[in-house]
N, CA, C, O and CB atoms as a CASP TS submission, in Angstrom:
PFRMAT TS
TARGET T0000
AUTHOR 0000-0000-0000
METHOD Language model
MODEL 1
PARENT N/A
ATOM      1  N   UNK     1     -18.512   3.393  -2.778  1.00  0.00           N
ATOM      2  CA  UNK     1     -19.098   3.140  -4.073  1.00  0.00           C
ATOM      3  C   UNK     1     -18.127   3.618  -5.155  1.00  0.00           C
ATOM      4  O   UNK     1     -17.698   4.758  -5.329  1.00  0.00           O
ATOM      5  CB  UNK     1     -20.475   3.839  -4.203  1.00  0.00           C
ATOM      6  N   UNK     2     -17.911   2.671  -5.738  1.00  0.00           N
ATOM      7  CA  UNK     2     -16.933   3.006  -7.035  1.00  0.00           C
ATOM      8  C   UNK     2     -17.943   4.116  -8.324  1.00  0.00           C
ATOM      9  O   UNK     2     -19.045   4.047  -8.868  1.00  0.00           O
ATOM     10  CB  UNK     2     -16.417   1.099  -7.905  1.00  0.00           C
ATOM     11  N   UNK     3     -16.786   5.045  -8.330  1.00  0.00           N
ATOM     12  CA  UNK     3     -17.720   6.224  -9.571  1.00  0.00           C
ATOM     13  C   UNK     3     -17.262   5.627 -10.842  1.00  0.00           C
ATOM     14  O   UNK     3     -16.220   5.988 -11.389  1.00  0.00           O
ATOM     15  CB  UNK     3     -17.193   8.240  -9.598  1.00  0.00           C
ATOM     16  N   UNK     4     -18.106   4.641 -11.345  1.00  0.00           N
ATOM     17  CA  UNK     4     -17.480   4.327 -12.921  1.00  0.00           C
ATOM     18  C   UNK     4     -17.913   5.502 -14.296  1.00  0.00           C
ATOM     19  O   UNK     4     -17.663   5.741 -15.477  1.00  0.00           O
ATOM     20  CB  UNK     4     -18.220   2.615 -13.422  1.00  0.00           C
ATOM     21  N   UNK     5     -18.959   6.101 -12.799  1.00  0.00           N
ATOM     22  CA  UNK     5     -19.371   7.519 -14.107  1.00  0.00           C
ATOM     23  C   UNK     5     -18.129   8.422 -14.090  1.00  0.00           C
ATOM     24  O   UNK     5     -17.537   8.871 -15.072  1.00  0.00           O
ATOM     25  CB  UNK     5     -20.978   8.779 -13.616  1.00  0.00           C
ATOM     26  N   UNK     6     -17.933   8.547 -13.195  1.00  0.00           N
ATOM     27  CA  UNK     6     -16.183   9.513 -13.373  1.00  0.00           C
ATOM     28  C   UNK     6     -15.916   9.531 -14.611  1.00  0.00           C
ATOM     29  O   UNK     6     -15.886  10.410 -15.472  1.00  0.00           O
ATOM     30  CB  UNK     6     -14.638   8.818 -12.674  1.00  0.00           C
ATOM     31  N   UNK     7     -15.568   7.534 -14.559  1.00  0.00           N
ATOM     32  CA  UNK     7     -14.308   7.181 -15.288  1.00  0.00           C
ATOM     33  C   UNK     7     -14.722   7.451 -16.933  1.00  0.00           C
ATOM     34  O   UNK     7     -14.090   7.779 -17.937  1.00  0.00           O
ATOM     35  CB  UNK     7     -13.821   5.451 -14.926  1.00  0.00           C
ATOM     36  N   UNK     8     -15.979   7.163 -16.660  1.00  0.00           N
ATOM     37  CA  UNK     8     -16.610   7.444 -18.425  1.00  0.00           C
ATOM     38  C   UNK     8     -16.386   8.752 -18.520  1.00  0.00           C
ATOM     39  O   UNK     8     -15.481   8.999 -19.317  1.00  0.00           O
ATOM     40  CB  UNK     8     -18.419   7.161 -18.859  1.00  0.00           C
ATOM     41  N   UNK     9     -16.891   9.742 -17.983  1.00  0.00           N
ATOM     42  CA  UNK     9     -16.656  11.118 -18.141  1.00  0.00           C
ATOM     43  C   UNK     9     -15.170  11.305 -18.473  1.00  0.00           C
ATOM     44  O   UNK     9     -15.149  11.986 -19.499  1.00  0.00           O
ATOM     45  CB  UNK     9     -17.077  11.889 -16.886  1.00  0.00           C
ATOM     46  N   UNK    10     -14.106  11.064 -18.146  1.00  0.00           N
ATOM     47  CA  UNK    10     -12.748  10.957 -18.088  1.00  0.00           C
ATOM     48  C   UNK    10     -12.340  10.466 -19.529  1.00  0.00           C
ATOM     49  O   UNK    10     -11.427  10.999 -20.158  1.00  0.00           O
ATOM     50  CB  UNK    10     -12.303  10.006 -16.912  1.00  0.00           C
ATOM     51  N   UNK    11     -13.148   9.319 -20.047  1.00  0.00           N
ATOM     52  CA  UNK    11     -12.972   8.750 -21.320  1.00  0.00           C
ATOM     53  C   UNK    11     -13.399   9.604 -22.360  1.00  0.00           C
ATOM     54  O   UNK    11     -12.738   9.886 -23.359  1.00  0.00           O
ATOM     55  CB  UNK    11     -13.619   7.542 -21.427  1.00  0.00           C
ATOM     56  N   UNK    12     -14.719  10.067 -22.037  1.00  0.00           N
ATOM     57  CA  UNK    12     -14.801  10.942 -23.194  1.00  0.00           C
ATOM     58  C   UNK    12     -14.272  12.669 -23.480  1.00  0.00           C
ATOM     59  O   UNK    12     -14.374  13.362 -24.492  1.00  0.00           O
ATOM     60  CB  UNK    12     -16.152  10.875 -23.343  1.00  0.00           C
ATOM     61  N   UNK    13     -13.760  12.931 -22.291  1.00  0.00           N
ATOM     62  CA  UNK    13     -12.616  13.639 -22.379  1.00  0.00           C
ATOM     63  C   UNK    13     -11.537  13.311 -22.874  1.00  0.00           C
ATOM     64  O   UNK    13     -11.210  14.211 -23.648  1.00  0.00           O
ATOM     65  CB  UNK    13     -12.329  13.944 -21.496  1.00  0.00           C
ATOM     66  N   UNK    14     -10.476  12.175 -22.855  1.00  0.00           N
ATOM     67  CA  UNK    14      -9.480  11.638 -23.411  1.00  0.00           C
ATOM     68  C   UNK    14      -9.597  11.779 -24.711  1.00  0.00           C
ATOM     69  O   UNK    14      -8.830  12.430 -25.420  1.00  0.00           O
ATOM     70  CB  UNK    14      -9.303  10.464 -23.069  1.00  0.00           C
ATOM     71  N   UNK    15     -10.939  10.937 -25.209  1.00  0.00           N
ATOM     72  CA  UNK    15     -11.114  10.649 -26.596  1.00  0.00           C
ATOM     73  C   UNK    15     -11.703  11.577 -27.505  1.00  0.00           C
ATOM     74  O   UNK    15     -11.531  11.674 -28.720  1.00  0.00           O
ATOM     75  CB  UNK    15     -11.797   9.600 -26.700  1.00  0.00           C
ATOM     76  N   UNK    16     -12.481  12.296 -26.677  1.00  0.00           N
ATOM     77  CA  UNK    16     -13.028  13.175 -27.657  1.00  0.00           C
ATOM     78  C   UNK    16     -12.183  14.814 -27.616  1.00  0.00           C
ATOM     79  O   UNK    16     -11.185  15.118 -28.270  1.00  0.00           O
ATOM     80  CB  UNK    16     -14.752  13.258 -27.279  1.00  0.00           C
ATOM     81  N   UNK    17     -12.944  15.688 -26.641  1.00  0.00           N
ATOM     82  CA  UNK    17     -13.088  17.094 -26.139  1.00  0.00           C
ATOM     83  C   UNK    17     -13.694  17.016 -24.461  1.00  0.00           C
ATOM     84  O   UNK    17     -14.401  16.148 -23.949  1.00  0.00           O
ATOM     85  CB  UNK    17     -14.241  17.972 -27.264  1.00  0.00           C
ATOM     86  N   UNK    18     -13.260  17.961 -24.008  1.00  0.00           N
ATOM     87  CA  UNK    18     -13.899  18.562 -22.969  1.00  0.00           C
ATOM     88  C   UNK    18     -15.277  18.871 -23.263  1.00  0.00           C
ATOM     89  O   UNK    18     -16.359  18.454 -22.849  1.00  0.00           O
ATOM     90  CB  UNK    18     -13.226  19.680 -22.587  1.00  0.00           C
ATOM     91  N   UNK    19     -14.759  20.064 -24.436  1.00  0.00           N
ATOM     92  CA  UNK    19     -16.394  20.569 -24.728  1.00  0.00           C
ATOM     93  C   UNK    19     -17.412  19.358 -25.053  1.00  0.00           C
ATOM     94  O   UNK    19     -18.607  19.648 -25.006  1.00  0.00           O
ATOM     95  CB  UNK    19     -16.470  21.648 -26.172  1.00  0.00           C
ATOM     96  N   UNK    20     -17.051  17.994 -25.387  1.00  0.00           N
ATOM     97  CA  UNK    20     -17.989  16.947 -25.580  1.00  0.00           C
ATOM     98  C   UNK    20     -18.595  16.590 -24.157  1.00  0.00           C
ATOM     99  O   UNK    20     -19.750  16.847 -23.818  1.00  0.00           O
ATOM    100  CB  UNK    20     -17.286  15.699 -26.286  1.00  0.00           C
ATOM    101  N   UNK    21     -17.578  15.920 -23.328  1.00  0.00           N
ATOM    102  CA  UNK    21     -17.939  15.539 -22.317  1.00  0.00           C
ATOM    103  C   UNK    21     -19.140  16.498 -21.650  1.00  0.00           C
ATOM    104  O   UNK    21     -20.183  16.019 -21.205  1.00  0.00           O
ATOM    105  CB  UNK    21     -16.781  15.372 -21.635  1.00  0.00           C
ATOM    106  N   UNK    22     -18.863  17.773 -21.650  1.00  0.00           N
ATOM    107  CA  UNK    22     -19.937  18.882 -20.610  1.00  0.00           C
ATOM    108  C   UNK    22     -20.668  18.745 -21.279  1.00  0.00           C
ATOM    109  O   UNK    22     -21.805  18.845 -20.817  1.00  0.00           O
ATOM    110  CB  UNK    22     -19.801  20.449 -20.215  1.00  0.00           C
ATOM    111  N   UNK    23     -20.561  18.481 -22.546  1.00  0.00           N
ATOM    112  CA  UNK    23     -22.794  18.732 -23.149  1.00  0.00           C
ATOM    113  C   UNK    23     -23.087  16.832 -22.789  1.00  0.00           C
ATOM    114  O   UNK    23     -24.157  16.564 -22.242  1.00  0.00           O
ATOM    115  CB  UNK    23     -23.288  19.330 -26.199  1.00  0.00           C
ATOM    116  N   UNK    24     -22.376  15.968 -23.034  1.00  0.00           N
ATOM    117  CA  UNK    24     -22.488  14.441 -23.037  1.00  0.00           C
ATOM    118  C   UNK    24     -23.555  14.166 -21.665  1.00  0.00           C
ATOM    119  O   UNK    24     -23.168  14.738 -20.646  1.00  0.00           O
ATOM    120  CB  UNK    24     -20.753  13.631 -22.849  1.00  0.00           C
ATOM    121  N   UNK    25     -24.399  13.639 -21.573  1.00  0.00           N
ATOM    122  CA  UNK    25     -24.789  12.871 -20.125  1.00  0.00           C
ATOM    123  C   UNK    25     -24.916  11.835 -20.496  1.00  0.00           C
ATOM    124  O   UNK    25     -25.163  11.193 -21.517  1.00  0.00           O
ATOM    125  CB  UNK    25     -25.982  13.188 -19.281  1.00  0.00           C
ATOM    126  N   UNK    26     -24.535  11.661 -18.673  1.00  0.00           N
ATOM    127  CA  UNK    26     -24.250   9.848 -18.521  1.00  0.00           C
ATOM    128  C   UNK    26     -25.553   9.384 -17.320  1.00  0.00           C
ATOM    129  O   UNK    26     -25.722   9.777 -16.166  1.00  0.00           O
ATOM    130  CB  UNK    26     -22.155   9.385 -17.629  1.00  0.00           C
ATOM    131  N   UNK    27     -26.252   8.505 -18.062  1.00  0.00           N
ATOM    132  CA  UNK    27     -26.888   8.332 -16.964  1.00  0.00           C
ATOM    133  C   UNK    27     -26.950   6.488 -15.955  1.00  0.00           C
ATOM    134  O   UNK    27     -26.724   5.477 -16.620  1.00  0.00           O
ATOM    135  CB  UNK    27     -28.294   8.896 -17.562  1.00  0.00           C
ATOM    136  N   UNK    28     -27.179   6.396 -14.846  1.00  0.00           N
ATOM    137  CA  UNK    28     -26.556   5.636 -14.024  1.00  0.00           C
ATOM    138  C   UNK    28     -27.546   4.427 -14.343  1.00  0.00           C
ATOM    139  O   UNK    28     -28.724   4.675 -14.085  1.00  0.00           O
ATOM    140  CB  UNK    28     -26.387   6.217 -12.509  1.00  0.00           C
ATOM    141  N   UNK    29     -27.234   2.977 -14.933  1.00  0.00           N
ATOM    142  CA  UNK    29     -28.598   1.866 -15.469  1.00  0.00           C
ATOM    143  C   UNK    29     -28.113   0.937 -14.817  1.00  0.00           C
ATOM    144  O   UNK    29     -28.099  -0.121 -15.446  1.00  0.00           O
ATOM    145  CB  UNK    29     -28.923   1.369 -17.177  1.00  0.00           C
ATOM    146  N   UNK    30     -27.521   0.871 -13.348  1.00  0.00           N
ATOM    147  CA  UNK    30     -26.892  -0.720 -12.915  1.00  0.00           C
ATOM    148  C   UNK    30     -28.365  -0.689 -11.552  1.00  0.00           C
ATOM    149  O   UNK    30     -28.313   0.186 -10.689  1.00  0.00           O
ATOM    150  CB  UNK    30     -24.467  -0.768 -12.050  1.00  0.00           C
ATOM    151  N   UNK    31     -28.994  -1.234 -11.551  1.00  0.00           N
ATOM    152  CA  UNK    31     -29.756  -1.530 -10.310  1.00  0.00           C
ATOM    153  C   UNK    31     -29.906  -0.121  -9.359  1.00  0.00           C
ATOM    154  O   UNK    31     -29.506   0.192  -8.238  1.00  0.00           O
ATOM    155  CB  UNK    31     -28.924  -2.773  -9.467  1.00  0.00           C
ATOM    156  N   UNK    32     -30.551   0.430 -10.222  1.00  0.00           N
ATOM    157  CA  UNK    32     -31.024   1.503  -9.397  1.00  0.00           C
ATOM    158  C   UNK    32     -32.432   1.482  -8.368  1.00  0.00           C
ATOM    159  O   UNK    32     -33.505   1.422  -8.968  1.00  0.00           O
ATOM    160  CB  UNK    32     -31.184   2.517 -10.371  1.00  0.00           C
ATOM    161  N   UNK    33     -32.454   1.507  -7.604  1.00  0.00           N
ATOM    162  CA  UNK    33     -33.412   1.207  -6.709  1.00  0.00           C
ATOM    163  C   UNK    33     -33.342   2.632  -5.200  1.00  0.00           C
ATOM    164  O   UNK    33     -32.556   3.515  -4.859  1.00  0.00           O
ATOM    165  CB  UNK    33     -32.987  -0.611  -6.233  1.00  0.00           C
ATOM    166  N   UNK    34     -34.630   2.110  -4.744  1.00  0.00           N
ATOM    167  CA  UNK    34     -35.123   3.308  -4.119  1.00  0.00           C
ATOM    168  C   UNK    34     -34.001   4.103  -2.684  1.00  0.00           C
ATOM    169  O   UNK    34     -33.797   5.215  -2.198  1.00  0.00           O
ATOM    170  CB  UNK    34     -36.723   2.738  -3.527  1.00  0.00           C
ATOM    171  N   UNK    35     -33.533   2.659  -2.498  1.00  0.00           N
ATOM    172  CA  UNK    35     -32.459   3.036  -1.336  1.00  0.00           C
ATOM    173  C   UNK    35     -31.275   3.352  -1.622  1.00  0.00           C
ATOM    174  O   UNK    35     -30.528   3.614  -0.679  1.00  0.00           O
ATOM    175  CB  UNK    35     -32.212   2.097  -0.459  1.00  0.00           C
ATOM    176  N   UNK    36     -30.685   3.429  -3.182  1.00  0.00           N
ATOM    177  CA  UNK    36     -29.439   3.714  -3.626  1.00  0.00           C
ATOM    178  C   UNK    36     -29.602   4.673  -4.589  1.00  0.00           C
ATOM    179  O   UNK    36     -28.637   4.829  -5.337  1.00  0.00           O
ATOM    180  CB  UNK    36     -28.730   2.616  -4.080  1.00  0.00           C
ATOM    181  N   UNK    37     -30.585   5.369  -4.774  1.00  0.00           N
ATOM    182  CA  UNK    37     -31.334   6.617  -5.624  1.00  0.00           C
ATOM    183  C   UNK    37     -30.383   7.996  -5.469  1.00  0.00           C
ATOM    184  O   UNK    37     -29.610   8.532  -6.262  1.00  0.00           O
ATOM    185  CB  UNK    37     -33.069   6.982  -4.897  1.00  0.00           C
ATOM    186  N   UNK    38     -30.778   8.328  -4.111  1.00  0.00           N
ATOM    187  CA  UNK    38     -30.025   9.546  -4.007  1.00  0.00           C
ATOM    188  C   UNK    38     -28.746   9.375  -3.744  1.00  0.00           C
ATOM    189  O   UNK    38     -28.254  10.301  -4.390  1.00  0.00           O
ATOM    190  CB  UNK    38     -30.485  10.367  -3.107  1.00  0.00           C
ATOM    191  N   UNK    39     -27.461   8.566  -3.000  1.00  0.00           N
ATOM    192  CA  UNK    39     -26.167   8.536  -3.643  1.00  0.00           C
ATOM    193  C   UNK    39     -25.752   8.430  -4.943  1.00  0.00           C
ATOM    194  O   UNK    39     -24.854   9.164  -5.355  1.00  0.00           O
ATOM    195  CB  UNK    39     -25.640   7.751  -3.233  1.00  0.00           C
ATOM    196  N   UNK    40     -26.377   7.474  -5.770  1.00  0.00           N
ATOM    197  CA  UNK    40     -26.417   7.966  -7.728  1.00  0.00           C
ATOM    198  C   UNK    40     -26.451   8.984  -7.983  1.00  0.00           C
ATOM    199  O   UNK    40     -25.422   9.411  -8.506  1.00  0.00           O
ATOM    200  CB  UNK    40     -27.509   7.661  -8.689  1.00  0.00           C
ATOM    201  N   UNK    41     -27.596   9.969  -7.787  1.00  0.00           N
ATOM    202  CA  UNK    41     -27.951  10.993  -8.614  1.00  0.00           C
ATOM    203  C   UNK    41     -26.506  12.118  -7.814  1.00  0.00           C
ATOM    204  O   UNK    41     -25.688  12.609  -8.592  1.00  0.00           O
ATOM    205  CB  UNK    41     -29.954  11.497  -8.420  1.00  0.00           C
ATOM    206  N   UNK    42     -26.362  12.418  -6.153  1.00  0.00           N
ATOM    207  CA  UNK    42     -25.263  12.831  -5.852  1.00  0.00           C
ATOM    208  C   UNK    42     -24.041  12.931  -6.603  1.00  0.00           C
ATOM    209  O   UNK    42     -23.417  13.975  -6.788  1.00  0.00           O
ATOM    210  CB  UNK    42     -25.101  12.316  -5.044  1.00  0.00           C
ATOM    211  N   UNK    43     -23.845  12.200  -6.874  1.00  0.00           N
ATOM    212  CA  UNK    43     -22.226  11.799  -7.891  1.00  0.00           C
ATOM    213  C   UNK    43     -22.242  12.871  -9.144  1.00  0.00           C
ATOM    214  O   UNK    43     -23.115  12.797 -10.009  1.00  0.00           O
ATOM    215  CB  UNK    43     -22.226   9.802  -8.799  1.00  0.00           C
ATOM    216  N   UNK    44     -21.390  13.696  -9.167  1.00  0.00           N
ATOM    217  CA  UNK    44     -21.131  14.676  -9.909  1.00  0.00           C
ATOM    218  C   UNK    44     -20.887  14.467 -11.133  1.00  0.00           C
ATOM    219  O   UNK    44     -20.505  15.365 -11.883  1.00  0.00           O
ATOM    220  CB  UNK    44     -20.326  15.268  -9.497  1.00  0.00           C
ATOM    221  N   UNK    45     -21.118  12.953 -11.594  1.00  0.00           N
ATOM    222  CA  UNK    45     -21.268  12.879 -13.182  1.00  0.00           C
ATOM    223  C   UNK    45     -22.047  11.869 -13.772  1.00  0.00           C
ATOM    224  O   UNK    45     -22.137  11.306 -14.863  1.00  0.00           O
ATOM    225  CB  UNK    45     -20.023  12.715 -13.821  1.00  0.00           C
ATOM    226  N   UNK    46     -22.791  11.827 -12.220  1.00  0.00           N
ATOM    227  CA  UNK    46     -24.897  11.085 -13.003  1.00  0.00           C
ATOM    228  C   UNK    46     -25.295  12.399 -13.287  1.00  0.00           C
ATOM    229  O   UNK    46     -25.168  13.364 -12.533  1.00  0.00           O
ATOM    230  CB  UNK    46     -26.600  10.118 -11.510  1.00  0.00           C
ATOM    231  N   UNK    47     -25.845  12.386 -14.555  1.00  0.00           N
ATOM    232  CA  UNK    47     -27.313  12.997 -15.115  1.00  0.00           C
ATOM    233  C   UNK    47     -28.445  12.704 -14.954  1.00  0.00           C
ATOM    234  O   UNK    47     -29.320  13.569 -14.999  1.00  0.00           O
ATOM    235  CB  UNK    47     -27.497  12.994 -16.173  1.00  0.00           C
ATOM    236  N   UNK    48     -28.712  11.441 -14.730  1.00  0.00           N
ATOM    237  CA  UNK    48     -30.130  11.057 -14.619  1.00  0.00           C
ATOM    238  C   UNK    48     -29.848   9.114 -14.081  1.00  0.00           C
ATOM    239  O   UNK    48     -28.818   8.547 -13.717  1.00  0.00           O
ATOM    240  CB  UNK    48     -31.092  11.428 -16.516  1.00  0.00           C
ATOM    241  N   UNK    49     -30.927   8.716 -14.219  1.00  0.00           N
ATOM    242  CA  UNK    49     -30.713   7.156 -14.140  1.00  0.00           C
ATOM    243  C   UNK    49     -31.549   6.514 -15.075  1.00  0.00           C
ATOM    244  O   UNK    49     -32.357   7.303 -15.565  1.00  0.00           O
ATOM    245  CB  UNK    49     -31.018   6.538 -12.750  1.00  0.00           C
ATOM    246  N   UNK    50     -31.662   5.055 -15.604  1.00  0.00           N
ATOM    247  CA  UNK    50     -32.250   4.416 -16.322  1.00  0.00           C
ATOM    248  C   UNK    50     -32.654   2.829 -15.488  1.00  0.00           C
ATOM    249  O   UNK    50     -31.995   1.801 -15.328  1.00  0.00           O
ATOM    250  CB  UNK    50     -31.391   4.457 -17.573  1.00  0.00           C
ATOM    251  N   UNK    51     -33.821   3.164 -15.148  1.00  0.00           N
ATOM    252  CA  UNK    51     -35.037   2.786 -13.753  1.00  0.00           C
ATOM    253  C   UNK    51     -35.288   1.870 -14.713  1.00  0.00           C
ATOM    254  O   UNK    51     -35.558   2.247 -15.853  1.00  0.00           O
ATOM    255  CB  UNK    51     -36.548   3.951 -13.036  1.00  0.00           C
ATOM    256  N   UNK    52     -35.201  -0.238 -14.192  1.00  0.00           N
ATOM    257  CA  UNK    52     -36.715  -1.149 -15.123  1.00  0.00           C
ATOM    258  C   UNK    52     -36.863  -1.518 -13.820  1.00  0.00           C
ATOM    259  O   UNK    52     -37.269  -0.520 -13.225  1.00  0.00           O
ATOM    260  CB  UNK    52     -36.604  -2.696 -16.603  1.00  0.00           C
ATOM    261  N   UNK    53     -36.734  -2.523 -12.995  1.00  0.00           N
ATOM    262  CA  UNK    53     -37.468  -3.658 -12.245  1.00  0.00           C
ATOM    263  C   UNK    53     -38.129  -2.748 -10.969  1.00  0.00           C
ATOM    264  O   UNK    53     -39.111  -3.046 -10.289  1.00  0.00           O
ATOM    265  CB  UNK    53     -36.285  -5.052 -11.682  1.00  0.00           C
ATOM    266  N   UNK    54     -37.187  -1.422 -10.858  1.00  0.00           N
ATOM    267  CA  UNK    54     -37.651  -0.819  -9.590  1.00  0.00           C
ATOM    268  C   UNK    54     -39.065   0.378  -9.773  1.00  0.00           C
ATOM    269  O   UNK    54     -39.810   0.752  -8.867  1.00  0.00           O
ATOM    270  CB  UNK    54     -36.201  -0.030  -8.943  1.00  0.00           C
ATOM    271  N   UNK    55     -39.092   0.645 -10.726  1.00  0.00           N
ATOM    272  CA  UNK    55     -40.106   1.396 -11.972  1.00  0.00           C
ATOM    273  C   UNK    55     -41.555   0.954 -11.787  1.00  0.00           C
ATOM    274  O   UNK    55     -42.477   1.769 -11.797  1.00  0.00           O
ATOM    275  CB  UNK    55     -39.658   0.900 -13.676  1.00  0.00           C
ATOM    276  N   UNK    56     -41.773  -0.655 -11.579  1.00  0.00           N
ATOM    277  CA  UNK    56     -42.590  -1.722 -11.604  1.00  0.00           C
ATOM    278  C   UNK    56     -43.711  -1.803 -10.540  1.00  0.00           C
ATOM    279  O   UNK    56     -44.789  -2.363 -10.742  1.00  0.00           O
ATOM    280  CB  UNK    56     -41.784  -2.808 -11.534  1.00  0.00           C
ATOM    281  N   UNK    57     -43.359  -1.199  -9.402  1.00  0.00           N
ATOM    282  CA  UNK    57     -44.283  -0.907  -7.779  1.00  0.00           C
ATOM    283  C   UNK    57     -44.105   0.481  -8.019  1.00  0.00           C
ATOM    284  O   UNK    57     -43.223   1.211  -8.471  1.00  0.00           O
ATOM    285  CB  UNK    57     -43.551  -1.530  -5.949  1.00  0.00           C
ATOM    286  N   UNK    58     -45.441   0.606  -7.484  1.00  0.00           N
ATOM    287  CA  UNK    58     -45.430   2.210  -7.466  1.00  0.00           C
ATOM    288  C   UNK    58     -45.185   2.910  -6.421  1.00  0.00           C
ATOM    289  O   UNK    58     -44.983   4.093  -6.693  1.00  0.00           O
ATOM    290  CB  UNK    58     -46.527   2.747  -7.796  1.00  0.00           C
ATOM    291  N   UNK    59     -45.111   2.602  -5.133  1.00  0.00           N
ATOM    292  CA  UNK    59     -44.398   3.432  -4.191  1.00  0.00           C
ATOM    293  C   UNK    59     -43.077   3.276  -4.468  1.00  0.00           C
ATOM    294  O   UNK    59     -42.438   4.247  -4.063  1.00  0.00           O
ATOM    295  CB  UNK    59     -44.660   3.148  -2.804  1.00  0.00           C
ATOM    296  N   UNK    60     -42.354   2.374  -5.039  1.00  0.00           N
ATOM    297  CA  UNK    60     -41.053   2.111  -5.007  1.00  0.00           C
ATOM    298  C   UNK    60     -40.723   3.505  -6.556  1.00  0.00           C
ATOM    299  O   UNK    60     -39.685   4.167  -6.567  1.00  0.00           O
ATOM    300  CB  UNK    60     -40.703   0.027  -5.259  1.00  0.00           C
ATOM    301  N   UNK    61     -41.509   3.618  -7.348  1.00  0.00           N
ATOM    302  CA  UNK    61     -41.395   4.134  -8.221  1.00  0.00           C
ATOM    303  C   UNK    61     -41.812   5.802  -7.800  1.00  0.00           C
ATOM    304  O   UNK    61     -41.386   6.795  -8.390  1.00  0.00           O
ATOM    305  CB  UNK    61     -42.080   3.340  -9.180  1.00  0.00           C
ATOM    306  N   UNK    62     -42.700   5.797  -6.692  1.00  0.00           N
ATOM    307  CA  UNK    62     -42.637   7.188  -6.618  1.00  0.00           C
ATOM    308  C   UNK    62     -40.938   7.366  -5.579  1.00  0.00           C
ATOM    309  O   UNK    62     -39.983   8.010  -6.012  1.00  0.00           O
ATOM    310  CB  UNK    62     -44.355   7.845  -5.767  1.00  0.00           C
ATOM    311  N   UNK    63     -40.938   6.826  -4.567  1.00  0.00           N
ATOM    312  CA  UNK    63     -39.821   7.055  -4.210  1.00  0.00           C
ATOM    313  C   UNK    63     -38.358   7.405  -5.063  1.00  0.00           C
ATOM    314  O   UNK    63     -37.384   7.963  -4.558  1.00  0.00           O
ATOM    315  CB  UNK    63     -39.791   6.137  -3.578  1.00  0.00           C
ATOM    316  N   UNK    64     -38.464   6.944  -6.440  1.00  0.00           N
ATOM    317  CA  UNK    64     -37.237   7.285  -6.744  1.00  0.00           C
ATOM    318  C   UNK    64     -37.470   8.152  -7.751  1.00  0.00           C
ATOM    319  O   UNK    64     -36.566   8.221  -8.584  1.00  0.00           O
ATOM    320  CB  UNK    64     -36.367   6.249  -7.039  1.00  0.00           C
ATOM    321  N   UNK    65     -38.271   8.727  -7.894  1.00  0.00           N
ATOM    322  CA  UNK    65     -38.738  10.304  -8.812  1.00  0.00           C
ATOM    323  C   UNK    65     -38.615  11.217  -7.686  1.00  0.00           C
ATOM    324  O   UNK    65     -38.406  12.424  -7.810  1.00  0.00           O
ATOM    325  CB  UNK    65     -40.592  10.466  -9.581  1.00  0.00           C
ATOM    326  N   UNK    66     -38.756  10.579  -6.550  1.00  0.00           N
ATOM    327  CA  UNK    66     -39.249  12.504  -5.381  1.00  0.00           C
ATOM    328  C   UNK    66     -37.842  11.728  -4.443  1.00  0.00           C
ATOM    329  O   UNK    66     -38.188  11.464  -3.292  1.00  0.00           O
ATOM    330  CB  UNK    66     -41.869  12.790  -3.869  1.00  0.00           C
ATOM    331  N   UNK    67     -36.396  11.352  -4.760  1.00  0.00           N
ATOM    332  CA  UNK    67     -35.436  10.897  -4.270  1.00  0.00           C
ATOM    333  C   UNK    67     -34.803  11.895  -3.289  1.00  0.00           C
ATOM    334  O   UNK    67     -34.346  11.806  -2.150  1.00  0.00           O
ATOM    335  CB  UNK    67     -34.689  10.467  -5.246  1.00  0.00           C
ATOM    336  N   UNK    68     -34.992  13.080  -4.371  1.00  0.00           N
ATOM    337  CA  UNK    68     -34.559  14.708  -3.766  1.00  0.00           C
ATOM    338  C   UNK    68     -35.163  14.529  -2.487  1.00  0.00           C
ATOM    339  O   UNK    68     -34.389  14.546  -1.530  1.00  0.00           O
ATOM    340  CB  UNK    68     -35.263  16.265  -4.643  1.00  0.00           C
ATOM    341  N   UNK    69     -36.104  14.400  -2.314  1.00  0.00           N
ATOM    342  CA  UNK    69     -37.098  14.704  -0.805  1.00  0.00           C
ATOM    343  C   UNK    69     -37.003  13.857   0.245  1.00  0.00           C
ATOM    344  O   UNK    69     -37.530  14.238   1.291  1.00  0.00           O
ATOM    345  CB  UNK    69     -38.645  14.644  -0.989  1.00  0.00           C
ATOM    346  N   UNK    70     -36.338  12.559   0.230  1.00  0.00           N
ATOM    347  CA  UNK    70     -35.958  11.383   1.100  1.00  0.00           C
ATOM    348  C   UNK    70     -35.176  11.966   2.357  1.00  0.00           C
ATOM    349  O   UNK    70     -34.753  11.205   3.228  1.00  0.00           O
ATOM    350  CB  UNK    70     -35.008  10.282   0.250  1.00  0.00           C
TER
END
């Protein structure tokens, strides 16, 4: 899986500050879904994710709030 959050993190280091980037979160909005939940959030520069179509069923939606527990 390509980390394009890295690469953003990396950018706003370049462009801005360090000290920006560490307060900055990035959070992960490409097709997040219940079976690719916890490798996202893993990645050392997701903060969070931004959940629509998978949000929509509710087991699918509890699954990716309690991802930790999978």
């Amino acid at each position: 899986m390509l980390d394009h959050h890295a690469l953003i993190h990396e950018q706003i280091v370049a462009k801005l500050a360090q000290a920006v980037a560490d307060v900055q979160r990035v959070l992960s909005g490409g097709s997040v879904k219940p079976d690719n939940v916890k490798g996202l959030m893993a990645l050392s520069d997701v903060d969070g994710a931004l959940v629509v179509g998978a949000s929509l069923e509710a087991d699918s939606c509890l699954k990716l709030v309690h991802h930790d527990r999978l």
